[in-house]
Steps between C-alpha positions, in 0.01 A plus 500: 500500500203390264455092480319344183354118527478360151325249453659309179244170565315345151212692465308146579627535819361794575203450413490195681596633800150689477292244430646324796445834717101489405485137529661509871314753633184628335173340530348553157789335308265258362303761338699798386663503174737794617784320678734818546635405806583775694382771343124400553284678710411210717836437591571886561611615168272754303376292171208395488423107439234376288294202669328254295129447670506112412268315674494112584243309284363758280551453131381831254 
């Protein structure tokens, strides 16, 4: 017996459901311009997120 979850949610949905995941429990939210949720590295996925180095106070 095989069993298939669809998920039939918006596809805002979705995608807010990992922005919420990266916002709730990753540190470098602030600075990473990833936001894919579960499937980051950080979070124990295996995609790599790209990290802004922003720094308070400096202006180029």
């Amino acid at each position: 017996m095989e069993i298939i979850i669809a998920d039939d949610r918006p596809a805002w949905m979705k995608k807010e459901d990992e922005v919420m995941a990266c916002m709730s429990r990753c540190s470098s939210f602030k600075k990473c311009s990833s936001r894919i949720g579960m499937e980051c590295k950080r979070l124990g996925g295996s995609e790599i997120p790209k990290i802004n180095n922003v720094r308070k106070g400096r202006v180029k």
